[in-house]
Backbone as a ProteinNet text record, in pm:
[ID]
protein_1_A
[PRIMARY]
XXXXXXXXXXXXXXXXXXXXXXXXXXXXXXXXXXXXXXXXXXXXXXXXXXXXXXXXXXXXXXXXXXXXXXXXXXXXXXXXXXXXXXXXXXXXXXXXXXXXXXXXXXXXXXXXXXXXXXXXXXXXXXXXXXXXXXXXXXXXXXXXXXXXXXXXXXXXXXXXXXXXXXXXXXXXXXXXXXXXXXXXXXXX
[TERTIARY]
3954.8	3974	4066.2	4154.1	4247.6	4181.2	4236.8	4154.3	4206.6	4130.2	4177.4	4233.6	4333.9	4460.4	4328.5	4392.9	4309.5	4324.2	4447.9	4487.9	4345.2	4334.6	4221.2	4104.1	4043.6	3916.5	3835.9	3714.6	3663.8	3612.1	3565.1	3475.1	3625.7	3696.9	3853.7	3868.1	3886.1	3915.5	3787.3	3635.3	3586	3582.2	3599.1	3630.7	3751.6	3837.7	3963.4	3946.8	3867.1	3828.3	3713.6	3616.6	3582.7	3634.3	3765.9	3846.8	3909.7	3904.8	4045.9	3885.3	3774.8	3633	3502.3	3518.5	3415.6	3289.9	3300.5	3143.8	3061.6	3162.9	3142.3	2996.3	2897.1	2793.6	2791.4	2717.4	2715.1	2602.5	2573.8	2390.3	2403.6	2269.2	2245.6	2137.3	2198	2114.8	1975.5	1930.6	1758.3	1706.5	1742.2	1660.3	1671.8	1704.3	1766.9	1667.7	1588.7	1551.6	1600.9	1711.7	1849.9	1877.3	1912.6	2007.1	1873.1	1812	1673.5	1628.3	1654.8	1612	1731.3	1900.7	1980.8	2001.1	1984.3	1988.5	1847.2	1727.1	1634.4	1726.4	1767.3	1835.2	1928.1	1991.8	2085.3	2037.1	1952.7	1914.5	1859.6	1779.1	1774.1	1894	1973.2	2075.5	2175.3	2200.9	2253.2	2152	2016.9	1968.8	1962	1954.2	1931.1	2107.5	2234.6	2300.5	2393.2	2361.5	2312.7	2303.6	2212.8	2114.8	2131.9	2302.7	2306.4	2367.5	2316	2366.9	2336.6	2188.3	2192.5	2219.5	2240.8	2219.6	2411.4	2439.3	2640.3	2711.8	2675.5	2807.1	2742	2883.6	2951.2	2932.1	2942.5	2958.6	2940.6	3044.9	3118	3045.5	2977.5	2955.6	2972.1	3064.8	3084.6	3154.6	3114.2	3118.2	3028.9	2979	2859.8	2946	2916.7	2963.7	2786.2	2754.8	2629.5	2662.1	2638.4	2639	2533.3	2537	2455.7	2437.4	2320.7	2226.9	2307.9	2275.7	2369.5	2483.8	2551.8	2676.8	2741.7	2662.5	2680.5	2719.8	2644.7	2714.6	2817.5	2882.7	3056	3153.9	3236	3342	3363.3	3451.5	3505.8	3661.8	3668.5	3787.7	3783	3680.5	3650.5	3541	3504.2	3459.2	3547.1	3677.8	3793.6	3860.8	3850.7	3926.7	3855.5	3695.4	3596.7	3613.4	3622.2	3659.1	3775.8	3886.3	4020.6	4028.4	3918.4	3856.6	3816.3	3645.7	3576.9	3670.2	3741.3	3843.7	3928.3	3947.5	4049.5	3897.2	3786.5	3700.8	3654.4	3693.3	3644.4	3750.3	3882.4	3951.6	3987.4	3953.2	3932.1	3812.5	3713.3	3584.7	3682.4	3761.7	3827.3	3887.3	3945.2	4038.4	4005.1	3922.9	3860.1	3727.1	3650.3	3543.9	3438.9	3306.3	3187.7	3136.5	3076.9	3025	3164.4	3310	3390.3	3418.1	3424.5	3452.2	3308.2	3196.4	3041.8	3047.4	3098.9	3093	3194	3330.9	3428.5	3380.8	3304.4	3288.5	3215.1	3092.6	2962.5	2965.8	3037.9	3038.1	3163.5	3289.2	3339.4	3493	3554	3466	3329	3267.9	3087.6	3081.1	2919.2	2895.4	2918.3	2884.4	2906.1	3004	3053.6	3133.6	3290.1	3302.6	3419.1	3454.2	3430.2	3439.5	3619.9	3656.4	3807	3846.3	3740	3758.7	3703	3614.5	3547.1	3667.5	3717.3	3804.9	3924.7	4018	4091.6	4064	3974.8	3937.4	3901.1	3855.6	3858.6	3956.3	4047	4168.9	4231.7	4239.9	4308.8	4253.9	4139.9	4074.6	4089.8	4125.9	4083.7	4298.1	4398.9	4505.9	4540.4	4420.3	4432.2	4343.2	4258	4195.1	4307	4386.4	4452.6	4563.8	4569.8	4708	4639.1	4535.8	4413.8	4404.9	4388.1	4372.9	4535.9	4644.6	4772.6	4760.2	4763.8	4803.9	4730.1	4558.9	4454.6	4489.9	4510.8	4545.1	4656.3	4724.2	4826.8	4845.6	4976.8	4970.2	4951.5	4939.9	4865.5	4746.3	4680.3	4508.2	4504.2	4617.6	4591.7	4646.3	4717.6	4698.6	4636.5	4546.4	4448.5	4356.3	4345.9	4289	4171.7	4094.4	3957.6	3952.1	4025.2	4053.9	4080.6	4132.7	4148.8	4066.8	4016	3865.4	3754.8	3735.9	3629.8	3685.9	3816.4	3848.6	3857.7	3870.9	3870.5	3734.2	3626.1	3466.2	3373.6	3485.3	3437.8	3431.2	3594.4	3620.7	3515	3497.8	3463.7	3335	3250.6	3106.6	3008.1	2892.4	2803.6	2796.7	2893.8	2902.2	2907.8	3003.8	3027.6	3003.2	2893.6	2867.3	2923.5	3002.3	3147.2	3226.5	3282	3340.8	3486.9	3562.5	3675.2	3672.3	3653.7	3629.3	3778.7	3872.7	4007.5	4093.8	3996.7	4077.5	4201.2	4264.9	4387.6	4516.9	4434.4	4482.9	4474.4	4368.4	4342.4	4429.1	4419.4	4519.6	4664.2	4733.1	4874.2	4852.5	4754.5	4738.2	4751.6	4677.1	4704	4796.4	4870.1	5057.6	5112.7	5104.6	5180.3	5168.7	5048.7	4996.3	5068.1	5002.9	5087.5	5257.2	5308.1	5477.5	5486.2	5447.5	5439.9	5458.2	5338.9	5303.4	5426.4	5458.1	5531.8	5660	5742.4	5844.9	5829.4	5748.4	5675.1	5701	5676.7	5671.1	5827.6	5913.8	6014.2	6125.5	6097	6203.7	6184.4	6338.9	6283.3	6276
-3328.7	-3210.7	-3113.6	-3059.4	-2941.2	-2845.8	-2777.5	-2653.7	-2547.3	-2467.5	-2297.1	-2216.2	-2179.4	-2048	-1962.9	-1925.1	-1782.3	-1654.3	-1689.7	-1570.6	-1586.7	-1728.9	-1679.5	-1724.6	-1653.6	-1652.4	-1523.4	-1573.3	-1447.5	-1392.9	-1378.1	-1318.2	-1280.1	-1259.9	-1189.2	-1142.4	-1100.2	-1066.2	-901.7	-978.7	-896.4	-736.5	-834.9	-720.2	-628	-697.2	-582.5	-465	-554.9	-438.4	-337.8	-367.9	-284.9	-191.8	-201.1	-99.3	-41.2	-77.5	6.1	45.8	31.3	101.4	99.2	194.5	253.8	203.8	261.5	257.6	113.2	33.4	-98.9	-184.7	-192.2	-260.5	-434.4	-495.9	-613.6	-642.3	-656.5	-662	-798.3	-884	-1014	-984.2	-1000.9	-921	-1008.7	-1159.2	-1200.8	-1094.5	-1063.9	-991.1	-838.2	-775.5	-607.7	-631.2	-522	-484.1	-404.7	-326.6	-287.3	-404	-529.8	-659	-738.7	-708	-808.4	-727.8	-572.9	-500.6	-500.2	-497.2	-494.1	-699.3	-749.5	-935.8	-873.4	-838	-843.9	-785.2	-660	-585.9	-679.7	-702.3	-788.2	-870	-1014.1	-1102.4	-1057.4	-913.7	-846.3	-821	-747.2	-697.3	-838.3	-906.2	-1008.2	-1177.1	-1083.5	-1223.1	-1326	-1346.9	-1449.8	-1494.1	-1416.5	-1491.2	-1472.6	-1403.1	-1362.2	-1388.9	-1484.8	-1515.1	-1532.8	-1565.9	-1563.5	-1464.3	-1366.9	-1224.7	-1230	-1267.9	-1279.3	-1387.1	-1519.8	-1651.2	-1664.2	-1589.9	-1660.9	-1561.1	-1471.6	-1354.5	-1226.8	-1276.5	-1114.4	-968.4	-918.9	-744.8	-648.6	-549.1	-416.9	-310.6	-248.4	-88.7	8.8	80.1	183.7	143	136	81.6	-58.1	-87.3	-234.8	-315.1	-483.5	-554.1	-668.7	-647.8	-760.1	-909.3	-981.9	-1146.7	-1200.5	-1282.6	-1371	-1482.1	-1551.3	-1594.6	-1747.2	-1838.7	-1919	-1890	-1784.1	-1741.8	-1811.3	-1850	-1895.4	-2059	-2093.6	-2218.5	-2297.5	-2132.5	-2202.6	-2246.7	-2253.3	-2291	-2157.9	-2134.7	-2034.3	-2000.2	-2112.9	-2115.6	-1982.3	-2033.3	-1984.2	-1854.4	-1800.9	-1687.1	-1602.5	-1672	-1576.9	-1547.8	-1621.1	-1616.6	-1506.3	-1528.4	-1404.8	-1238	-1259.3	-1132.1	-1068.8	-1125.7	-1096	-1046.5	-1072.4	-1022.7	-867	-895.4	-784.5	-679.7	-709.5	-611.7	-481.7	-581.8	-454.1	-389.2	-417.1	-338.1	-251.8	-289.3	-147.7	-47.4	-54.1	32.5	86.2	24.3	77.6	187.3	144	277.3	409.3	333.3	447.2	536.7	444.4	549.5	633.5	601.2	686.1	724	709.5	779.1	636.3	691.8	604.3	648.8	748.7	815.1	772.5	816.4	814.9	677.1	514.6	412	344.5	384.6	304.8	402.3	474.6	568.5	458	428.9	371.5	243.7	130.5	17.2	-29.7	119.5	47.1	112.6	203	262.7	263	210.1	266.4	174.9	139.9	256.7	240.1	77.2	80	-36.5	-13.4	-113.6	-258.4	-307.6	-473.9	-487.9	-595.8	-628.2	-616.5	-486.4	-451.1	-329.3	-358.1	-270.7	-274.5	-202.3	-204.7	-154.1	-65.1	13.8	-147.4	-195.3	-273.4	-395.9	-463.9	-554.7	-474.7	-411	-363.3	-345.7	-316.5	-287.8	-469.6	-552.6	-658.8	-770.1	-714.5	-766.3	-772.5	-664.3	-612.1	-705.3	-739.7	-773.4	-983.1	-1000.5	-1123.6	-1177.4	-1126.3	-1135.3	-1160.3	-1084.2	-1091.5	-1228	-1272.4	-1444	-1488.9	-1508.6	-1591.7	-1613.8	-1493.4	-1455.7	-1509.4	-1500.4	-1564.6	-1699	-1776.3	-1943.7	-1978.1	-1929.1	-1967.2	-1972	-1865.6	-1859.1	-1963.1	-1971.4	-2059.3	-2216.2	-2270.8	-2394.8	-2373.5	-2340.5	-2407.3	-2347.2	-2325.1	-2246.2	-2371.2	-2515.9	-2596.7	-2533.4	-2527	-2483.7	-2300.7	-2233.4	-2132.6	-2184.7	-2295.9	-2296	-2400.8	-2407.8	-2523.2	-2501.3	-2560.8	-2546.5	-2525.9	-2530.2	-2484.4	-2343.1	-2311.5	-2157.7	-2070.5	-2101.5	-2070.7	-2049.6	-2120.7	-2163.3	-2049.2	-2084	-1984.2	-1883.7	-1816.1	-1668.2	-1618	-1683.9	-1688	-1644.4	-1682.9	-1707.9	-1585.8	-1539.3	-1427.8	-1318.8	-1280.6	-1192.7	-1169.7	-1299.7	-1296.8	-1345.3	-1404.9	-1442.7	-1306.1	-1397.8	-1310.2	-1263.9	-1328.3	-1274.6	-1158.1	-1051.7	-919.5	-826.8	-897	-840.4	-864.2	-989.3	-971.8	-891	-875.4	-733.4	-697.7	-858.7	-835.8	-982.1	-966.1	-1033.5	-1122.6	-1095.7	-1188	-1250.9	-1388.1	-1445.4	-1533.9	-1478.7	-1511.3	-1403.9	-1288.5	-1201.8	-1220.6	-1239	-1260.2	-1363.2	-1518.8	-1587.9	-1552.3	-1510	-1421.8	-1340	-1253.2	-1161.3	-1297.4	-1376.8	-1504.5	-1565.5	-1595.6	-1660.7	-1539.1	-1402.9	-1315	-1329.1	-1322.5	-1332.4	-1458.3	-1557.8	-1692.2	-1676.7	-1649.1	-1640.9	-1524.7	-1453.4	-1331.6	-1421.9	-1473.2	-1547.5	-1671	-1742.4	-1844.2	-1740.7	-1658.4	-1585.5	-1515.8	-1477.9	-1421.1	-1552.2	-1660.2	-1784.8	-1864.2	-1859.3	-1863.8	-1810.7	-1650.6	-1561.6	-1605.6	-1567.8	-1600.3	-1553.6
1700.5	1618.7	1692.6	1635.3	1718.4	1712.6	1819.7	1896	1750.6	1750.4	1654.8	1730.4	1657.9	1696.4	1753.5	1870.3	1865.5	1810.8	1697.8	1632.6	1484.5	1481	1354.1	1409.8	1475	1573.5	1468.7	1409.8	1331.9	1458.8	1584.9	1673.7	1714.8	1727.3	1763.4	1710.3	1597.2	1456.3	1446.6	1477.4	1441.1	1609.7	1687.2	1803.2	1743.1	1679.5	1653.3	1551.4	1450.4	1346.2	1432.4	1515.4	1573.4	1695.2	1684	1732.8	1669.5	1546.7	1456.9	1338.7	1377	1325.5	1406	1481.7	1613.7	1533.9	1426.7	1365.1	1299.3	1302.1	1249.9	1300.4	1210	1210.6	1128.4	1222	1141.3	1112.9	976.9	940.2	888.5	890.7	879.6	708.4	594.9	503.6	448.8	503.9	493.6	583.6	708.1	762	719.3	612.6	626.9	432.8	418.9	347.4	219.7	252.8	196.8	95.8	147.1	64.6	2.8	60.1	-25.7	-155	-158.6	-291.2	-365.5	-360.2	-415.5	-487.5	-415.1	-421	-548.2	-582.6	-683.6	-788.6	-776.8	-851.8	-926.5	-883.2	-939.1	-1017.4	-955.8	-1003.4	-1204.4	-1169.6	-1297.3	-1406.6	-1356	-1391.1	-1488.7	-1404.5	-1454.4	-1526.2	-1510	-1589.3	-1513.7	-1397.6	-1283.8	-1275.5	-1339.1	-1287.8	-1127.2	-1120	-933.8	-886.8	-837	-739.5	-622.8	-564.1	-480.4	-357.9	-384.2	-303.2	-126.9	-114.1	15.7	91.3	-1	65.9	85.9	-19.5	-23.9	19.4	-41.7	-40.4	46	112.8	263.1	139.8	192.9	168.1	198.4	211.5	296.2	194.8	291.8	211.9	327.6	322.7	418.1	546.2	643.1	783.3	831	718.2	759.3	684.9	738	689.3	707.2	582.3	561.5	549.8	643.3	633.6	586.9	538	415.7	487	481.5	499	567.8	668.8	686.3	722.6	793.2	804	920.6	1001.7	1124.5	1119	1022.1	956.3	920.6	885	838.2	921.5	893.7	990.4	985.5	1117.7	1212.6	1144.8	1072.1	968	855.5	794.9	636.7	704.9	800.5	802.5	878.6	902.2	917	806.3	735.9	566.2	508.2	539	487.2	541.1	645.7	683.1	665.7	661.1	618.6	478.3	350.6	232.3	305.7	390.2	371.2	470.5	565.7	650.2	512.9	392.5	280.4	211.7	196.6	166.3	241.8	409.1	486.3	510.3	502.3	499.8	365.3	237.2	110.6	145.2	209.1	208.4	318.5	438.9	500.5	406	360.6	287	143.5	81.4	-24.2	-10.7	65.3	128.2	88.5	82.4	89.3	-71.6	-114.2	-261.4	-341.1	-342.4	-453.7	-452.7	-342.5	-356	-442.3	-386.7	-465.8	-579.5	-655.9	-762.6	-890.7	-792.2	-846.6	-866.5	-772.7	-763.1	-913.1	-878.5	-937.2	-1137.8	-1140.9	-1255.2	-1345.6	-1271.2	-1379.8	-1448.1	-1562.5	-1688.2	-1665.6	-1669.2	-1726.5	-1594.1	-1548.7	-1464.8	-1474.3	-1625.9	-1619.9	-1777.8	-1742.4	-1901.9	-1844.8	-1865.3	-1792.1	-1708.8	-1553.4	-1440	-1377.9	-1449.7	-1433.2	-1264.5	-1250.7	-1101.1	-963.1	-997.5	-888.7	-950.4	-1041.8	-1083.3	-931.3	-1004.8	-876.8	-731.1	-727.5	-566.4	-497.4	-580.5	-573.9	-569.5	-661.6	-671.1	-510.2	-437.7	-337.7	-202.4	-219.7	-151.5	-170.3	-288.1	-301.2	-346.8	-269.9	-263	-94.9	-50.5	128.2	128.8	57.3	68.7	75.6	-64.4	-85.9	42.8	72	221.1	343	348.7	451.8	477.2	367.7	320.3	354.4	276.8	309.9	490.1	533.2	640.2	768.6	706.5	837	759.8	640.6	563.6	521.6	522.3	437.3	311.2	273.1	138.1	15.8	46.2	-67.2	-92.4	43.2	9.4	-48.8	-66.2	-120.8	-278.7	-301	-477.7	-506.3	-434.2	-461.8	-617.9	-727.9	-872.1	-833.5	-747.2	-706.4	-663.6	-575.5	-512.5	-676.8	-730.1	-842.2	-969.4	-985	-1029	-979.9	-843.7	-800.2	-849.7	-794.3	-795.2	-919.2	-1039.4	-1166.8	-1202.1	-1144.5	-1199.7	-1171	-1031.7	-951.8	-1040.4	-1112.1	-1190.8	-1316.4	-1405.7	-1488.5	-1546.4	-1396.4	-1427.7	-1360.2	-1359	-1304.7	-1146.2	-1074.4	-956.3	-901.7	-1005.4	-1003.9	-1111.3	-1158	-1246.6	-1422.7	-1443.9	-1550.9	-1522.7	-1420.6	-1383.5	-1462.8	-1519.2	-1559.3	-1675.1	-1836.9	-1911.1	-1919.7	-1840.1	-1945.1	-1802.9	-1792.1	-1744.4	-1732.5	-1812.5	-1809	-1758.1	-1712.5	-1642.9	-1544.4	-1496.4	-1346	-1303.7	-1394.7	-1383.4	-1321	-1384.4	-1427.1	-1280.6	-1239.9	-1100.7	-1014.2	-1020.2	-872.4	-881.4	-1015.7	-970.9	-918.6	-951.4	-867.2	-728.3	-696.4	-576.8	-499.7	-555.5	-474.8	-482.6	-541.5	-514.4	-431	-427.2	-342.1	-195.3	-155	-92.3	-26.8	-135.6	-110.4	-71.9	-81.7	-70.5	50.4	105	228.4	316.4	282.2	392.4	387	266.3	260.9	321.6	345.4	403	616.3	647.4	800.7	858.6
[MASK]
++++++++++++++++++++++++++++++++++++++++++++++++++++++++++++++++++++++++++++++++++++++++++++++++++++++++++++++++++++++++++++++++++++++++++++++++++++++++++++++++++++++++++++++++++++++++++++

């Protein structure tokens, strides 16, 4: 097996963001009481289609970055890919505070159906995957019909709530994204 760049080292990665964020906590969310009442919440909210908040999915609120259950599991690959996601959600909280970003995320226009505010802030976040995957695989594995698929399901299932009903937008947002991408790796 070849050794990993030490440029995509997530324990490198995460020392840096904790210099460019003093305050940076890493919570493990089976053990944090916080993610075990929001993971119920949900599971409600969406009708069990949820369910997997603490077992799958990373997430940034403020200065914490909560890891999900098994995190240690992954490859060193794909939880650099992950953080390179939750890294634009913590400087999204830098930069618009903590109350006006969970105000924006969670409400608005409406919490589920269509969250035009958490769709965008997501968007931003899930363009740095795609820039993430290109860059640790290969830009095949960033237009891979699966990567696509998921990121498609993200938008528009219960993951986020339905956060963005028309995927064929989102579509249309990830060919931007990937030529973006491919033109970025093109130029010299």
């Amino acid at each position: 097996m070849c050794a990993m760049s030490e440029a995509h080292s997530p324990e490198r990665f995460l020392e840096e963001l904790r210099r460019e964020i003093p305050s940076l906590k890493i919570i493990h969310k089976e053990r944090d009481a916080f993610s075990r009442a929001i993971d119920l919440a949900l599971r409600v909210l969406t009708l069990g289609g949820q369910a997997e908040y603490v077992s799958r999915y990373t997430t940034v609120i403020g200065t914490r970055i909560y890891l999900p259950a098994g995190w240690d599991a992954r490859s060193p690959r794909d939880r650099y890919v992950t953080l390179r996601h939750e890294a634009v959600h913590l400087r999204q909280f830098a930069r618009f505070g903590l109350v006006p970003m969970a105000l924006a995320y969670l409400l608005l226009p409406f919490p589920m159906g269509l969250s035009w505010a958490r769709a965008r802030i997501e968007w931003e976040a899930y363009a740095e995957t795609f820039r993430a995957t290109a860059e640790v695989f290969g830009l095949e594995a960033a237009k891979c019909p699966r990567l696509r698929e998921y990121v498609i399901a993200q938008f528009t299932g219960p993951a986020y709530g339905y956060m963005f009903p028309f995927p064929r937008v989102v579509g249309r947002w990830i060919d931007h994204v990937l030529a973006e991408i491919e033109r970025s790796n093109a130029s010299p």
